[in-house]
N, C-alpha and C positions, 0 to 999 in steps of 0.2 A: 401238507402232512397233518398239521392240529385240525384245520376244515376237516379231515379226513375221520382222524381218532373222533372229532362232535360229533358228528353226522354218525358214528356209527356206536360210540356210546349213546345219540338220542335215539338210533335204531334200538339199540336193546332194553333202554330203560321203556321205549312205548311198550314192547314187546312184553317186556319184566311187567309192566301194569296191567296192560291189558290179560296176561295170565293168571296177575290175583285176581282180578277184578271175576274174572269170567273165564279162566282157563280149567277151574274145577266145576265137576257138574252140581247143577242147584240142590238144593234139599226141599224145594217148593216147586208145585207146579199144578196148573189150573187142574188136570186131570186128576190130582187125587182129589180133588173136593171133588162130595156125591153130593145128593138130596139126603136132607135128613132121613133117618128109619127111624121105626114106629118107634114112643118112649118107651123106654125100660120100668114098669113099675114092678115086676118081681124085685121087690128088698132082697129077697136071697139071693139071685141074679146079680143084682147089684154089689151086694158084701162079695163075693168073687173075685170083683173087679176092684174095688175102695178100700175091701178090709183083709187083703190076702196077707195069712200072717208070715215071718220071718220063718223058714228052714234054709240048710243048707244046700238041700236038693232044689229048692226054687231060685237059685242064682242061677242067668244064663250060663251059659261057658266062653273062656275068650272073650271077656268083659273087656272093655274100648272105656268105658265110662263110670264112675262110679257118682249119684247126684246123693247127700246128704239134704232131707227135705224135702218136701210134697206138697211145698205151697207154689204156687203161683207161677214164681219166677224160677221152680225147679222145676217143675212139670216144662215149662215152656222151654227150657234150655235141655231137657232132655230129649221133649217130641221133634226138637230142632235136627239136634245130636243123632237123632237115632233116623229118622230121616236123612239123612247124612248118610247113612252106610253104616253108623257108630253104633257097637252094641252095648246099652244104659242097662243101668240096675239102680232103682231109686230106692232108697233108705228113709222109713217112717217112723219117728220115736213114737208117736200117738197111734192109740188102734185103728185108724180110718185116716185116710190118704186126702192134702188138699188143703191144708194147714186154714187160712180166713177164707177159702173156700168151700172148707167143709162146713155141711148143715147136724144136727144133734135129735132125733125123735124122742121124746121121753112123754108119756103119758095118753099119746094120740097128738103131738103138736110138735111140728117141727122150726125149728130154729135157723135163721142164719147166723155166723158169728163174725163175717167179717163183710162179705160183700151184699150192699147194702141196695146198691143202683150203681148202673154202672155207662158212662158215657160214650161216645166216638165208635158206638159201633153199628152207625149206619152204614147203610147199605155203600159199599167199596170202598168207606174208611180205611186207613192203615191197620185200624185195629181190629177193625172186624176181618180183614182179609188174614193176619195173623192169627185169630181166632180159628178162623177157618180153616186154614193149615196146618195148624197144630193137632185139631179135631177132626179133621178131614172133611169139611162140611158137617159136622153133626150135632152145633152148637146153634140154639134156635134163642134167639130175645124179645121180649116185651117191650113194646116201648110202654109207657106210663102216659098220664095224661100230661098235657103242654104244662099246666099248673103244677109241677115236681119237688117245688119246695115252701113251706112258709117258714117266713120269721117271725120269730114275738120277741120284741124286748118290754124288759119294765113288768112290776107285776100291777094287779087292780086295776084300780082306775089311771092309771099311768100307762098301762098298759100299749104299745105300737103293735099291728101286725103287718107286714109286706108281703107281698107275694110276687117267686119268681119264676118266670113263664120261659119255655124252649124255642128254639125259632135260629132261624138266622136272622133276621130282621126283628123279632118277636122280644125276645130276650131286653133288648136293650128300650125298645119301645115299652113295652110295660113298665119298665125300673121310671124309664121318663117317666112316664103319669103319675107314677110314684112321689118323684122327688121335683115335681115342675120348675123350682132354684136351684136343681144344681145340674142345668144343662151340659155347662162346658166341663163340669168335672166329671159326670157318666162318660161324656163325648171322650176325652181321653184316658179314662179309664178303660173304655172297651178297643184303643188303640193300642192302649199296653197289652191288653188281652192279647189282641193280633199277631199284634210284633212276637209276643210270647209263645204262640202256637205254632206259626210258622215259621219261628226262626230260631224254637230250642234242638231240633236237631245237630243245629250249631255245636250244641255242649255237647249233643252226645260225641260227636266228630271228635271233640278233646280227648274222648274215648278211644278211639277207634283208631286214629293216629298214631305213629310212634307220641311218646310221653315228650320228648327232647322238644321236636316240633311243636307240641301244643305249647308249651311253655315258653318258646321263638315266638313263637305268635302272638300270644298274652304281654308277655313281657315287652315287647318293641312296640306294642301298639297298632301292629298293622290289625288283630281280631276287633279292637273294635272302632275301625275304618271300616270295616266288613257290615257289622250289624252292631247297633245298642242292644242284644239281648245279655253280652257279656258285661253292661254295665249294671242292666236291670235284674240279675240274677243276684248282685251280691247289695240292691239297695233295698234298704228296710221300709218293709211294708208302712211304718207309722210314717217313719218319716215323710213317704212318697203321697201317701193319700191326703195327709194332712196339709200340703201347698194346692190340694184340688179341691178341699171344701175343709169348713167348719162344723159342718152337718153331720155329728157322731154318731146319728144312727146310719148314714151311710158308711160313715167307716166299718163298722160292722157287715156291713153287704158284701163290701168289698174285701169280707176276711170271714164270715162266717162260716166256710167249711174247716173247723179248727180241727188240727193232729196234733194238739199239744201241746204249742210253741205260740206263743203270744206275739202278735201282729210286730212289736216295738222289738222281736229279735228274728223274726222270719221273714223271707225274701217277694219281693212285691211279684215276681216272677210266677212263683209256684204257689203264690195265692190266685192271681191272676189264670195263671192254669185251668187251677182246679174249679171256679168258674166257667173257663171255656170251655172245659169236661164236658159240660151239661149243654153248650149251645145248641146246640142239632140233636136235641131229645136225650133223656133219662130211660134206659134200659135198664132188666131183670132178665138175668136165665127162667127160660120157660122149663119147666121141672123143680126150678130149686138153684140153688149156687153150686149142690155138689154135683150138679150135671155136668161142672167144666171140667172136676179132675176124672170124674166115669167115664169122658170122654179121652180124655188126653191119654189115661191111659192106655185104652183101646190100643189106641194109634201106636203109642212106645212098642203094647203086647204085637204089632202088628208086624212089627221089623224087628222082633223077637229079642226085645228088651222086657223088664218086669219092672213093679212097682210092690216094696213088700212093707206091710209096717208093723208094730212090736218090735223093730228094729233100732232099738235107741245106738247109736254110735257112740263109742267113746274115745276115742283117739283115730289122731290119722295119724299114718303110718310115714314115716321120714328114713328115707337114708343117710348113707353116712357124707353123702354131693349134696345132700339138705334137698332131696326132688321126693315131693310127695309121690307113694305107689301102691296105697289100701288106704284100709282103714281096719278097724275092730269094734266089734257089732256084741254087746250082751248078748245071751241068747241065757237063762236062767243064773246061773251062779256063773256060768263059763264066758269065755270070749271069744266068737269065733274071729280070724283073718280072713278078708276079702279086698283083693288084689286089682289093680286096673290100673294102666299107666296113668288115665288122667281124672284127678278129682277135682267134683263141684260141692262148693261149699252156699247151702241156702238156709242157712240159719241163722246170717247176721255175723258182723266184723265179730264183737265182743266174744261170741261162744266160738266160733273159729279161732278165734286166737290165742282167747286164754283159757278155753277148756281144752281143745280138741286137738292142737299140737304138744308137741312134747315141749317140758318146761325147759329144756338149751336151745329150742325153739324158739320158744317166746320172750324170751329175753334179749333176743339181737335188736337193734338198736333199729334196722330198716321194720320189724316188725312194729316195735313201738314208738316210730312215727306214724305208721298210716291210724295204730290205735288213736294217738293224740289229734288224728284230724274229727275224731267222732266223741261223741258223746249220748251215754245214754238217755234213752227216751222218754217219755211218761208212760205210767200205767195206765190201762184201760179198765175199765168198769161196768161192767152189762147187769141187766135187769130184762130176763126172759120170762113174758108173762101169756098164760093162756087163756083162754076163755072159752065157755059154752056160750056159742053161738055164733053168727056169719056176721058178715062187715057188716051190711043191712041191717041187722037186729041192733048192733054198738055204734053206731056211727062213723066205723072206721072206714079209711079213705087209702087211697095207692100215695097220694103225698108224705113226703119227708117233712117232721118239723125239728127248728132248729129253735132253744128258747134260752133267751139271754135275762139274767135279773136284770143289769143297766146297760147301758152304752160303750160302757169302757172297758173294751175288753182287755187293755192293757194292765192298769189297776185292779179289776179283780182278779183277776187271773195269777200277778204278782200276788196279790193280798190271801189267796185261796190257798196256793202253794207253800205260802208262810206258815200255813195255820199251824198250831199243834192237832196231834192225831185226834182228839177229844173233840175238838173246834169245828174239825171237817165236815163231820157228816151232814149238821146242821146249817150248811155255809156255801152247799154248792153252788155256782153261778152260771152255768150254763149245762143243756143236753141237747142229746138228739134222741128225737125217736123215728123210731121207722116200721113201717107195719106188713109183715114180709106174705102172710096170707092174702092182704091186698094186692100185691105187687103181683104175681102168679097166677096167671087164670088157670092152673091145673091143679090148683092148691085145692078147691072145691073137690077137686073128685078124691085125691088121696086120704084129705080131711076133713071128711063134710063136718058141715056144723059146728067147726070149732075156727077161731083165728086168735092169731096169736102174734104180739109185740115184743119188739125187742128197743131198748133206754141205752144209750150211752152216755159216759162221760168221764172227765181225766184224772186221774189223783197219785195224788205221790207214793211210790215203792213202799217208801220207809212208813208208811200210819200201818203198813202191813206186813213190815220185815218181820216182827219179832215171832209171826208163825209160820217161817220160811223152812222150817227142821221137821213141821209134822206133815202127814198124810192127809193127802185131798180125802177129803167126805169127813175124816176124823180129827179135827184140826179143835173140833174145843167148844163148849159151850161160849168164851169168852168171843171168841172168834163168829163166831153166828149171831151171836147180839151186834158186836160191831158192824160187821159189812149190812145186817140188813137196816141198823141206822141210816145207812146211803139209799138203800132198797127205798125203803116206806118214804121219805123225803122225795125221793127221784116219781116215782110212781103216785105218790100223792100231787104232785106237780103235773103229771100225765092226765089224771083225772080231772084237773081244770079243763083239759081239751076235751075229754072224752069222759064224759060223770058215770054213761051208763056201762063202762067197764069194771068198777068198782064190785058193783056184788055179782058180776059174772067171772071175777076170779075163779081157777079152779088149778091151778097152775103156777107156782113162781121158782126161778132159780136164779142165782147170782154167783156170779166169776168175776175174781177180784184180779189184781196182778198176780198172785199165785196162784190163779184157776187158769191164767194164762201161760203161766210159765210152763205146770204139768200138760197140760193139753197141745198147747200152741210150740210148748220149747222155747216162747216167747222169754227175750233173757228180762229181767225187771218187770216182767209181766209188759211191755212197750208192746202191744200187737201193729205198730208203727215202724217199729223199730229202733235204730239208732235216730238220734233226734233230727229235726229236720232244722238246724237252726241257721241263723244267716251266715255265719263262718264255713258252714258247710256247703254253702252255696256259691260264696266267693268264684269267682273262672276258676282260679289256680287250685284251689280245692278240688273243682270240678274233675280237671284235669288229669290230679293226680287221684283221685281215689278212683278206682278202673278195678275189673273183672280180674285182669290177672295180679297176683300176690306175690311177695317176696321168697315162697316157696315154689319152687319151679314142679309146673303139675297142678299146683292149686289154683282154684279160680272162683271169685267170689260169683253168686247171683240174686234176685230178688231186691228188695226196699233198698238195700244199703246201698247199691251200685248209682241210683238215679234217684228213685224218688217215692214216696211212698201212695199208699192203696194199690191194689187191683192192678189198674193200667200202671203205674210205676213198677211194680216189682216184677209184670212181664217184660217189660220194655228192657228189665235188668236181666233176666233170661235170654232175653234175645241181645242183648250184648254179650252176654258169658260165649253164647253159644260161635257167637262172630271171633272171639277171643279166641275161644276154642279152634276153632275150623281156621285160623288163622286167614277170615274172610270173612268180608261186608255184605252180609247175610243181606241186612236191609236192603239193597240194591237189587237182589233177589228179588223181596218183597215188591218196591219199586215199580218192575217189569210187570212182574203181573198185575199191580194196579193200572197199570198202561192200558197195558191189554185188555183189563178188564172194564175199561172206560171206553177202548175201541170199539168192542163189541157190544156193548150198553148202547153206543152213537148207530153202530151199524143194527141195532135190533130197533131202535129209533126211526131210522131212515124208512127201514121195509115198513114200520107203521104207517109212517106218515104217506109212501106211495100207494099203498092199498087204498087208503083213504082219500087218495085224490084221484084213484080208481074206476 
């Protein structure tokens, strides 16, 4: 009799799996992806599709979805959604749709502001297959040259420069000739790389689980019987690097793609990552970065979802069973209601929860834990500079650089962030630049004869709270002398690499944390987001902070969910959207990379017999 009852509770639990698993139909599938079509350089064309403004008449009807934000990781949790069968309505506080995706024209030169270069998307990567699904085939990338990044640390005659090379085998050989002493510390640093790439799906699993079980898991020990990537997620980068060398300019190697969070409180994991981002080549959208939301779009417009923005949201809507079921959208003085059983929240923990529910909302005590797992991020700081004339004439190159005053990025970094507001400007310690005309070989035709740079680097909120009450563009003569304090230091710094960009200025803008905040919605101006620190990276962290909210209906997406940049805040889409569909999307994806590796081998074979033909 109990034989009896196993045997046929294991019948239905297989049955019960194999139905989620695969018992609803895909949202992916090889046959929507075409060949690219011709690019869109009609701008007006374009504004259609990026800058369609907020009316009430342009909500579909029988809304299935509502996505607040149109960066990254809403676009991709929507094209997912809406692919699905679901019919989306994305909501955009900013005039143009695409949040660090979007590019900015002002003068004859166009701007990236967020996606800089971007990794893993060779050919039948997961992410470029994702790409491609979402766009339906119509997202095309550059790669860059193998040489994608330099370092400088030190200034003068102190000065170090390294260079990092792309490769599967390239990458780490280069670093060798580099650092010829510190064999065995490269050697297992690019083993953590490994272990870190192929076995962080791990974490997202913590995700994707019931919570109960990821927690069984953690807690008893058996996850990491499984893999060390749940040990290496919650150890600190200083720590870690520092038992594999003395050699502080390679500590900096092994941390220089910095989000703001100083190596001695950030995770060796997702330093380590962001590293292996770049192994197998440094890519750029061919058009521009705002080619991926003009694509994605598309796709939403295609299964007759829309994308609107001037749409700032200001509340979601709660019942009296506490289940999110709209939201409310300004539209001039008024507010309209816009209704859909299920919302996605892409704008970061913070503004979802203490702007955008209602305040008996935000007070319940499950709300303000998942707040207490996060902590705000640093502000970003850009310096958009143009020029008359082409890379050729200035010397400008498709290379990223990365430039350090010293070695320790822990100390200044600490010491920088102490500063008083007065101290700053003079005192920065590190940027990046990146030179986005280089990167785009179709940049020459939209913009001949002009290229044009874009400076980053990190600084605290507060040297720029106290003009947080006025209006972008009219914030103050006081306010224009400070920020470009950062400017002229930042870009005089620039000019060591590159002298003969100097008097071919013709061009400069700057966005501080409140040039972020209006445009990006970015909350503390963090275009990062919520911080990336090692508490947050902890397993159980991991764990718990997941797509679905303590509001039933709401569902977080983007940087917050996983992890920040570009490939982070999709990968947090494409969790929302697995959340959503209550189904392992990925698994989805998966299949077709099967497939699409079968057919690569079978279009291999017919080569190779012809040729022995």
């Amino acid at each position: 009799m109990w034989l009896l009852l196993f045997i046929v509770w294991l019948v239905l639990w297989a049955a019960g799996s194999y139905w989620y698993l695969f018992g609803k139909p895909s949202p992916f599938s090889l046959e929507s992806v075409r060949p690219p079509g011709p690019r869109e350089f009609d701008q007006k064309k374009r504004d259609k599709v990026i800058k369609q403004g907020f009316t009430v008449d342009k909500v579909p009807q029988n809304l299935d979805v509502i996505v607040i934000g149109s960066g990254i990781g809403g676009l991709a949790a929507g094209a997912t959604l809406a692919k699905a069968g679901k019919k989306v309505l994305i909501l955009e506080q900013h005039d143009q749709a695409g949040g660090c995706c979007h590019t900015y024209i002002e003068k004859g030169f166009e701007f990236d502001v967020g996606l800089h270069y971007i990794g893993q998307v060779h050919e039948n990567s997961l992410l470029r297959i994702i790409f491609d699904q979402i766009s339906e085939g119509q997202l095309e990338f550059q790669e860059l040259n193998q040489h994608f990044d330099t370092i400088q640390i030190g200034t003068g005659d102190t000065k170090r420069e390294y260079t990092i090379f792309s490769g599967k085998t390239e990458m780490k050989a280069h670093l060798l000739k580099q650092f010829p002493d510190d064999t065995e510390a490269i050697e297992t640093f690019f083993k953590i790389m490994k272990i870190s790439a192929k076995k962080t799906h791990y974490l997202a699993t913590l995700k994707l689980i019931p919570q109960w079980l990821s927690l069984f898991l953690l807690k008893s020990g058996v996850a990491d019987l499984v893999s060390p990537v749940f040990r290496l997620s919650g150890t600190c980068a200083t720590d870690l690097v520092s038992t594999l060398t003395s050699n502080k300019d390679l500590h900096v190697i092994f941390s220089y793609l910095f989000y703001g969070v100083p190596p001695n409180d950030s995770s060796v994991l997702i330093n380590a990552l962001l590293v292996h981002h770049y192994k197998r080549g440094a890519y750029y959208p061919k058009g521009g970065a705002s080619e991926i939301a003009f694509h994605i779009i598309r796709t939403i417009h295609k299964y007759g979802g829309n994308c609107l923005v001037r749409a700032p949201v200001s509340q979601i809507l709660v019942n009296e069973q506490g289940a999110a079921y709209g939201v409310k959208v300004r539209k001039g003085q008024e507010e309209v209601e816009i209704r859909a059983p299920t919302i996605v929240s892409n704008c970061g923990i913070f503004t979802t929860f203490q702007k955008l529910l209602p305040a008996e909302i935000q007070v319940k005590p499950e709300i303000r834990q998942r707040l207490s797992m996060m902590k705000h991020g640093r502000g970003s700081f850009l310096v958009f500079s143009g020029f008359d004339g082409t890379a050729e004439d200035l010397g400008l190159v498709s290379t990223n650089f990365w430039l350090f005053k010293n070695n320790d990025m822990d100390k200044s970094m600490d010491q920088f962030f102490a500063m008083s507001k007065d101290e700053a400007p003079d005192n920065i310690p590190m940027m990046f630049i990146t030179i986005p005309s280089s990167k785009d070989p179709e940049a020459k035709i939209r913009h001949p004869g002009k290229s044009c740079m874009t400076i980053l680097t990190m600084v605290k909120y507060e040297w720029f709270e106290e003009w947080k009450d006025t209006t972008v563009r009219k914030r103050g003569s006081d306010y224009q002398d400070y920020k470009m304090r950062f400017a002229r230091n930042l870009f005089d710094w620039a000019c060591t690499l590159f002298p003969k960009i100097k008097d071919k200025l013709v061009f400069q803008d700057v966005a501080t944390p409140l040039t972020n905040m209006h445009y990006l919605g970015a909350q503390r101006g963090a275009m990062y987001s919520a911080e990336h620190n090692l508490e947050r990276f902890q397993a159980e962290a991991v764990a718990r902070n997941r797509c679905n909210t303590p509001v039933k209906n709401l569902f977080m997406s983007g940087q917050d969910v996983f992890s920040c940049g570009i490939a982070g805040a999709l990968h947090g889409g494409i969790l929302c959207a697995s959340a959503v569909l209550d189904r392992i999307v990925y698994i989805d994806l998966l299949l077709i990379k099967k497939k699409l590796k079968r057919r690569k081998a079978q279009e291999l074979a017919r080569l190779t017999q012809k040729k022995v033909q």
